[in-house]
N, C-alpha and C positions, 0 to 999 in steps of 0.2 A: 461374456465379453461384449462391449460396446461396439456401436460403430466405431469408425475412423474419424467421427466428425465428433461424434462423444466424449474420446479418446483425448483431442483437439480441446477440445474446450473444456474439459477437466485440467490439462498440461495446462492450461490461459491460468485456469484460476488459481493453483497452484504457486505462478509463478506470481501472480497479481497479488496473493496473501503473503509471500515470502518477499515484497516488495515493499507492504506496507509494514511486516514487521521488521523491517530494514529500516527506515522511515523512523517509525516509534522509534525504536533505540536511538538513532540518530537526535532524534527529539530530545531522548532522557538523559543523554549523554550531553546535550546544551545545555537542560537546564541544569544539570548537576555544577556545569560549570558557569554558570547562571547568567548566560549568553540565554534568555529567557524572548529576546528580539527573534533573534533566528532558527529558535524555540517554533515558537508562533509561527511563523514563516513557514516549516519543517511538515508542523500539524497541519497547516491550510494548507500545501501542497496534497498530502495524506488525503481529506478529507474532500478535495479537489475531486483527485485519482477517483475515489472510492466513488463517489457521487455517480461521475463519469461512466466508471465500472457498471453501476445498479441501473442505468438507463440502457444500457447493452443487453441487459438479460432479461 
């Protein structure tokens, strides 16, 4: 078993992957309806987050 701080930032990541795949669907669900604008928009959000994320760790 982990630390508590382990623990902590396992739970981060978690929710941080279960955000971005919230995100992508959001994404594929625009473009299906081919709102392909806020598509784009959706992804650079995503890809923003994710960036962000990788300089944390």
């Amino acid at each position: 078993m982990g630390s508590e701080t382990d623990q902590r930032c396992d739970l981060i990541r978690v929710q941080e992957i279960m955000m971005s795949l919230m995100l992508h669907t959001n994404a594929k669900q625009l473009i299906k309806a081919q709102n392909y604008k806020d598509a784009m928009e959706v992804l650079s959000m995503e890809e923003e987050a994710f960036s962000l994320r990788s300089i944390g760790y």
